[in-house]
C-alpha positions in Angstrom: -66.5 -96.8 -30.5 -68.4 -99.3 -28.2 -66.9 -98.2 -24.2 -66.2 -101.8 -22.4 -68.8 -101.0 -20.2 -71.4 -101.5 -23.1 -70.3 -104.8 -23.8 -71.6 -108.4 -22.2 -68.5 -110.5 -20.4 -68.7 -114.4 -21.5 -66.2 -116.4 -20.1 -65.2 -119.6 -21.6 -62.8 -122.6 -21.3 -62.5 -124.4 -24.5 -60.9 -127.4 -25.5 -60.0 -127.6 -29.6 -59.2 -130.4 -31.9 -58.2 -128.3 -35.3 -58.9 -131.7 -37.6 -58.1 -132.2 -41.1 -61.3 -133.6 -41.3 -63.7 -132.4 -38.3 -62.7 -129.5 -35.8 -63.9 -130.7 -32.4 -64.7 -128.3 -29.6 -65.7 -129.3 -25.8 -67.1 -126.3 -23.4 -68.3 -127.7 -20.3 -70.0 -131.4 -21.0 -71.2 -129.9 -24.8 -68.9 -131.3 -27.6 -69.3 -129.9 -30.6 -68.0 -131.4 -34.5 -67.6 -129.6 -37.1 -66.4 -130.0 -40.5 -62.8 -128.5 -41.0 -64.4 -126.3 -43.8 -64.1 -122.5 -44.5 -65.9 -121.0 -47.9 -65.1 -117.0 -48.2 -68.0 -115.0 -49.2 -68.5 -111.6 -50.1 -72.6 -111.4 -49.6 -74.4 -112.3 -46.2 -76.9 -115.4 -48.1 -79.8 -114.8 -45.3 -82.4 -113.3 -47.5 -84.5 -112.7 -44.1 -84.1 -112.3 -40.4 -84.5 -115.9 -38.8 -86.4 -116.5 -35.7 -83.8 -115.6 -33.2 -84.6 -118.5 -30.7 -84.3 -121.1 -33.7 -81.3 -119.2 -34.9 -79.2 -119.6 -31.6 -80.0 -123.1 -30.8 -78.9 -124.2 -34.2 -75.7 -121.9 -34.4 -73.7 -124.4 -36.1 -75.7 -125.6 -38.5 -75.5 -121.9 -40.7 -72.9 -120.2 -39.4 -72.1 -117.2 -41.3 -69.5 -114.8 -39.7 -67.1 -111.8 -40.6 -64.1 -112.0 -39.1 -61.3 -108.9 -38.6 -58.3 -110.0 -37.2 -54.3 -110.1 -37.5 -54.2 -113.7 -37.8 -55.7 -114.5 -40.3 -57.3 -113.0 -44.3 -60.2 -110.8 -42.9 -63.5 -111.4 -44.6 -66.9 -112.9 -43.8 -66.9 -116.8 -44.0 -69.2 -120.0 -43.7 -68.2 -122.4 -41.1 -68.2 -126.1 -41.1 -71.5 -127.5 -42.0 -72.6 -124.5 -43.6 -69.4 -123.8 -45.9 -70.0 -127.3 -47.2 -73.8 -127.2 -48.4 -73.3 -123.9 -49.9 -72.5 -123.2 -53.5 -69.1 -121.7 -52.8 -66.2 -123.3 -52.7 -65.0 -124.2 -49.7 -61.3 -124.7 -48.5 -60.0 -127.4 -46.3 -56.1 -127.5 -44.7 -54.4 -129.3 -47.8 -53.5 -132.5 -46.8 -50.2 -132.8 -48.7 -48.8 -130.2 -48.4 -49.8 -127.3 -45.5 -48.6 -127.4 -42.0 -51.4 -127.2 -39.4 -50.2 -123.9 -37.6 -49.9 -122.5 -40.4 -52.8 -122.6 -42.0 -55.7 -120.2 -41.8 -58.6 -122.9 -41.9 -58.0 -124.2 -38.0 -57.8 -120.3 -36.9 -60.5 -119.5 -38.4 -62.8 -122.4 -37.3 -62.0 -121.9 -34.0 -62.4 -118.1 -33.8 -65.9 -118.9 -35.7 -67.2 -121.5 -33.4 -66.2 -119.8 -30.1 -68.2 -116.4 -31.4 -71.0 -118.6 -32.0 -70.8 -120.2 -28.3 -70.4 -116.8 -26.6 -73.8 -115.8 -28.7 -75.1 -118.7 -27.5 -74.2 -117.9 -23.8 -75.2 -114.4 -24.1 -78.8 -115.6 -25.9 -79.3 -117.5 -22.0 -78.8 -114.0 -20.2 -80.2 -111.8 -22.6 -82.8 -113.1 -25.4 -82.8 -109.7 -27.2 -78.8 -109.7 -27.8 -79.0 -106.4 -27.9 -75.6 -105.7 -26.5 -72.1 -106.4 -28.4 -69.8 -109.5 -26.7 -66.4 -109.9 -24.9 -65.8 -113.4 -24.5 -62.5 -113.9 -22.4 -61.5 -116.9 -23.1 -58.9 -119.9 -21.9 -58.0 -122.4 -24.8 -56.1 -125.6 -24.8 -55.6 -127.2 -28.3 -52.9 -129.2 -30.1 -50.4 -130.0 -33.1 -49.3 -133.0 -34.5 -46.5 -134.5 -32.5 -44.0 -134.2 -35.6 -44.7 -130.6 -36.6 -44.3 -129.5 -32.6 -41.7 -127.5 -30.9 -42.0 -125.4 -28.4 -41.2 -122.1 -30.8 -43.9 -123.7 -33.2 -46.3 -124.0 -30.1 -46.0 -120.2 -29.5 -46.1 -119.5 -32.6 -50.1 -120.9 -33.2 -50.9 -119.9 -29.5 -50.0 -116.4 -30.3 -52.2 -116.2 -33.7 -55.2 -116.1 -31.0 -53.5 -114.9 -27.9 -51.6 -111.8 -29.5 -54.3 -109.4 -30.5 -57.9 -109.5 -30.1 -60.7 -110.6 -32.6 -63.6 -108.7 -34.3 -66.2 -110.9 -35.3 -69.6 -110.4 -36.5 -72.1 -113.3 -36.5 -74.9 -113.6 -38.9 -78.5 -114.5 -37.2 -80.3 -113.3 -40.4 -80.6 -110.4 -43.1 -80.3 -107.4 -40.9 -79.9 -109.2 -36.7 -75.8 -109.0 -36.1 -74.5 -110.1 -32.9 -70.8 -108.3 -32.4 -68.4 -110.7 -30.3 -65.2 -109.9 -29.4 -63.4 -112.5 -28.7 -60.0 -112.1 -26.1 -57.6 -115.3 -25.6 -56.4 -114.6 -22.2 -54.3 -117.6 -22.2 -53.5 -120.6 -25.1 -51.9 -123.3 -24.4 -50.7 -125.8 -27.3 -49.5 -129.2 -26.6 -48.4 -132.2 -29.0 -50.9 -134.3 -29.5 -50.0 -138.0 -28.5 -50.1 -136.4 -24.5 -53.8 -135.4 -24.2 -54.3 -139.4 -25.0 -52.4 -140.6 -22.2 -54.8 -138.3 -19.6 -58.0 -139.4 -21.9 -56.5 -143.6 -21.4 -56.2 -142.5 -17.4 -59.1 -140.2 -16.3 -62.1 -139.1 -17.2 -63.4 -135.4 -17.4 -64.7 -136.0 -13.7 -60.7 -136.8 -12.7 -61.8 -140.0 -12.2 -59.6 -143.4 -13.2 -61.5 -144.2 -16.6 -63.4 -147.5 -16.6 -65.8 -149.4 -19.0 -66.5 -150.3 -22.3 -63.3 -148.2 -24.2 -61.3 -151.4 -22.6 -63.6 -154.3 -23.1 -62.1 -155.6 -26.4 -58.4 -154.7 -25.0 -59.9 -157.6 -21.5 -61.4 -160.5 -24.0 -58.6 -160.0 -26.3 -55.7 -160.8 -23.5 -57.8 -162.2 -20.6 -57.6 -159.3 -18.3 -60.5 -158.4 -15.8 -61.3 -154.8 -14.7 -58.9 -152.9 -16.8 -59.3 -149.4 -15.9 -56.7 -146.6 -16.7 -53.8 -147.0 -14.4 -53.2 -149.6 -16.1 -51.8 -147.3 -18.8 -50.2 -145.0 -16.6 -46.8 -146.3 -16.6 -46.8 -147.6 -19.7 -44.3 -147.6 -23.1 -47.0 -146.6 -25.6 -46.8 -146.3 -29.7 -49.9 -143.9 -30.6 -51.0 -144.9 -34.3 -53.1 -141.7 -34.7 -54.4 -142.3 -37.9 -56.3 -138.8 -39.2 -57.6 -137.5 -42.5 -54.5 -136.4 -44.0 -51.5 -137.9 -41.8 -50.9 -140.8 -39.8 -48.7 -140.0 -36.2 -46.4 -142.6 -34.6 -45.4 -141.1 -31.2 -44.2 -142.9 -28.7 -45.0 -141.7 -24.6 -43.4 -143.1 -21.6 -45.8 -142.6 -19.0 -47.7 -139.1 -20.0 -44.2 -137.6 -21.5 -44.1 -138.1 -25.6 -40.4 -139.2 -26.3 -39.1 -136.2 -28.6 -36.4 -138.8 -29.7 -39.2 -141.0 -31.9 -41.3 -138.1 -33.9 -42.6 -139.8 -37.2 -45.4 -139.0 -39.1 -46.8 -139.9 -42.7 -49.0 -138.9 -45.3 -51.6 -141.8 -44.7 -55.4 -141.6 -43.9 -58.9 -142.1 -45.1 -58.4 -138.5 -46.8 -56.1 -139.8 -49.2 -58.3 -142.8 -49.6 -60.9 -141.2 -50.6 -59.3 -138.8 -52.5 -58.1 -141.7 -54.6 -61.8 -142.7 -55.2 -63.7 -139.2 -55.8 -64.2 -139.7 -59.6 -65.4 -143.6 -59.4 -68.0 -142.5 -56.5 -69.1 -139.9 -58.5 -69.8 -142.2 -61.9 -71.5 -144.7 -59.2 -74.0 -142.2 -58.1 -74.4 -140.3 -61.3 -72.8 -136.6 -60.8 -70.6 -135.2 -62.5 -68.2 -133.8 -59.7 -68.5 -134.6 -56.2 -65.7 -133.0 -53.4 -63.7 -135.2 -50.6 -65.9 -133.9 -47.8 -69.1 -134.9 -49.1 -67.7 -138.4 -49.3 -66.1 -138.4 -46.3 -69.7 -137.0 -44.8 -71.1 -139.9 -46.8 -68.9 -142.5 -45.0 -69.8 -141.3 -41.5 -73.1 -141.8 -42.2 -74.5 -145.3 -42.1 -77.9 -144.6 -43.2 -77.0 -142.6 -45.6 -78.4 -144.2 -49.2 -75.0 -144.0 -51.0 -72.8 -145.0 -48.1 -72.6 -148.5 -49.1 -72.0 -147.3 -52.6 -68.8 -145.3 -51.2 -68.2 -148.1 -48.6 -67.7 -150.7 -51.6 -65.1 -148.2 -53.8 -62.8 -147.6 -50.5 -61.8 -151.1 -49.8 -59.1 -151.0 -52.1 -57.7 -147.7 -51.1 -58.1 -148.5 -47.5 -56.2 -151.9 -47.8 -53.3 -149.9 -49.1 -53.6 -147.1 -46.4 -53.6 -150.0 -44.0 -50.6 -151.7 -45.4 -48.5 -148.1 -45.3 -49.7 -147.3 -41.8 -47.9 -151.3 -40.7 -44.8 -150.8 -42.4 -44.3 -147.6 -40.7 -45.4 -148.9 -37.7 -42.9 -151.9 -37.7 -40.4 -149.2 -38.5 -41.3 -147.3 -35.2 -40.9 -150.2 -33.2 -37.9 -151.5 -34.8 -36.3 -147.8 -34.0 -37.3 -148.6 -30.2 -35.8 -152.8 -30.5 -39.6 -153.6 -29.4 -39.5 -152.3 -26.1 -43.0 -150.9 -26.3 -45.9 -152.4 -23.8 -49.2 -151.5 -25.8 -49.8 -149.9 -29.1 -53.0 -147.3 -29.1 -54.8 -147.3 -32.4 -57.4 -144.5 -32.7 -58.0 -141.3 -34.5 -61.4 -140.8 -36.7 -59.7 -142.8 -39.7 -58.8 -145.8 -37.3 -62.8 -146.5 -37.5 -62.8 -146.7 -41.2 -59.6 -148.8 -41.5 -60.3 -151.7 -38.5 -61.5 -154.0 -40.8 -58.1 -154.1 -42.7 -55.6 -152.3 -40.1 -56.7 -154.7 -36.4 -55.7 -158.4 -37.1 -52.3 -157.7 -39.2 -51.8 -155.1 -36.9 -51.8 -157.5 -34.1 -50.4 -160.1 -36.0 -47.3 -157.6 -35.8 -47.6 -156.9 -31.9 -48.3 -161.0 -30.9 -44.8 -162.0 -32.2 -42.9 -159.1 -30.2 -44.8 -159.0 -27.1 -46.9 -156.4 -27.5 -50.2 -155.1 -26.4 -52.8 -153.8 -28.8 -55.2 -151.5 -27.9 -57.7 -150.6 -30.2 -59.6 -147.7 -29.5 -63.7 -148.5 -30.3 -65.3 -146.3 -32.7 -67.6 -144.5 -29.9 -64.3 -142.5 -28.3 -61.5 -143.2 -31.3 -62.1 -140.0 -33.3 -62.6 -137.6 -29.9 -59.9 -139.5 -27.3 -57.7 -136.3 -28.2 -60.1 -133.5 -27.7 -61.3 -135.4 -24.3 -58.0 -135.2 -22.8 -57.0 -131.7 -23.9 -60.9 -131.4 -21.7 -59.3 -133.7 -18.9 -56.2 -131.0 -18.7 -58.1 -128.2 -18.1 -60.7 -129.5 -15.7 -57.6 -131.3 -13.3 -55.5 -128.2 -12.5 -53.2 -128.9 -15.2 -54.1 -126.4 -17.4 -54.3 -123.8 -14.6 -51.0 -124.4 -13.1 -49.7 -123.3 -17.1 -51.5 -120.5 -16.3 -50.5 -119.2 -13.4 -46.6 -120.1 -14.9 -47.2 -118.2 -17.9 -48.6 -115.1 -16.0 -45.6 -115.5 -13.1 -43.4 -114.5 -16.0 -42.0 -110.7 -16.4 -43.1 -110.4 -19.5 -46.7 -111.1 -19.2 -47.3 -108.9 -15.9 
């Protein structure tokens, strides 16, 4: 048994975005994107010990860890990038059919990904990581706005926060670095609010200004929006995903519980509509929906024009269902809305058929589109959960949550 003295104390803050299709992570100014990929392994696939240095710095690229814990199937897993070019196979959270806090692929992930950045941490104090690792950490994250509650918020906070976690990350054949990881406190909100503080401030705490709002000016005429102009706002959120599309609506930073609506619309089921024509097109025989989707992000990749060209039909559709449901939102709210917010890593995808029907919609009921540009759309979430915990919001959670009987 390894006494508490032995080990090395990391502290972290983390902010998480458990995607369908990427799981983001923000730690002081680093952000970090990951595939939302898991592959279960029984054999360690290093062959050799890596150069430790090398190893470290690129963590995420062949991260290999065993994990035992009580919140999730204990084993040793690949992670993200890793998981995907190996030749297991690999699980994602299934789109159709798997609620987010339940699922084992987001815990996993994140418990994966924070070992890795408290080896990293440690690597900058000690080079020889010679000692095992306690990282105590504080986490803010989120859950679609339709699967939230506050009992399902507890519920996903306390699969990290309830019990420690054993991990063991892989830096080669025989080097192990033990991390411990110890959620002191997790806080879970839905995910349309994060937005609103990502539209206002910065991660400085600072009114946002610049080019996220330059098409949102030409478009209506408006000089030096910044992101008070937001503040007090009626918003509709169309937070279109891999797997779902979410329809919240927030008055000022609070999401109206009244309006929850989400659907099964996104570039995941776009593309899942298209995996056996992309594969004839580039001559394999079986090719899986993260490849593609990895294909698509890519511009220089050789075959993304190849998957661009067999998506436009599939996207068209997507983009019709995301409108009608749209409409539907704003007709359960008579039109009283000032902007609609488009963003969400499949909003980038869909723009070219989603924007000028979309707006179409808005111009002949008075309302605002704002369309979030492709260099902030698919991290606007994870930045704000970031804004919350650098602006005192986060803390003063804390100090609630730890004021409480229980918890003393």
């Amino acid at each position: 048994m390894v006494r508490e003295e032995d080990f090395m104390e990391i502290k972290i803050k983390a902010a998480i975005d458990s995607g369908n299709s990427e799981h983001g992570l923000i730690i002081g100014e680093e952000k970090i994107l990951q595939p939302s990929a898991i592959a279960k392994t029984s054999k360690n696939p290093f062959y050799e010990d890596l150069n430790t240095e090398n190893a470290v710095k690129n963590i995420y690229k062949q991260l290999v860890v065993s994990i035992n814990s009580t919140a999730v199937v204990p084993g040793m897993y690949y992670i993200g990038d890793y998981a995907i070019q190996s030749d297991e196979s690999y699980q994602n959270i299934a789109i159709a059919y798997e609620l987010k806090y339940e699922s084992d692929v987001p815990v996993i992930m994140t418990l994966g990904m924070l070992a890795a950045r408290a080896v990293q941490e440690a690597y900058e104090v000690d080079p020889t990581l010679s000692q095992p690792i306690k990282a105590k950490i504080d986490m803010a994250t989120g859950l679609p706005f339709t699967e939230f509650d506050q009992e399902i918020g507890k519920k996903f906070a306390d699969r990290f926060a309830k019990d420690n976690h054993d991990i063991i990350v892989y830096l080669g054949k025989d080097k192990t670095v033990k991390v411990e990881l110890d959620f002191q406190f997790v806080k879970v909100y839905p995910e349309a609010a994060p937005v609103v503080f990502s539209l206002w401030q910065d991660a400085e705490s600072t009114t946002r200004k610049g080019d996220i709002f330059k098409e949102f000016e030409e478009t209506y005429k408006l000089k030096d929006v910044d992101g008070d102009y937001f503040q007090e706002k009626r918003l509709l959120h169309i937070d279109i995903g891999d797997g779902t599309t979410e329809f919240p609506i927030t008055e000022g930073f609070i999401p109206n519980q009244k309006f929850k609506k989400g659907t099964k619309n996104g570039i995941g089921h776009a593309i899942e509509n298209i995996v056996d024509d992309y594969a004839d097109k580039i001559n394999v025989p079986v090719v899986q929906r993260h490849n593609i989707s990895k294909v698509l992000k890519d511009k220089k990749h050789k075959y993304h024009q190849v998957a661009l060209q067999v998506m436009q039909d599939p996207l068209s559709k997507q983009a019709q269902e995301i409108i009608r449901n749209a409409i539907k939102q704003m007709q359960n709210v008579q039109n009283e809305l000032d902007v609609v917010v488009v963003y969400g890593g499949g909003s980038v995808l869909l723009k070219k058929h989603l924007y000028d029907a979309l707006k179409q919609v808005c111009d002949t009921r008075e309302i605002k589109l704002l369309y979030i540009p492709e260099k902030y759309a698919a991290t606007l979430f994870v930045e704000g959960l970031y804004n919350i915990m650098t602006n005192g919001i986060f803390d003063h959670a804390k100090e609630e949550f730890l004021s409480l009987p229980v918890n003393k």
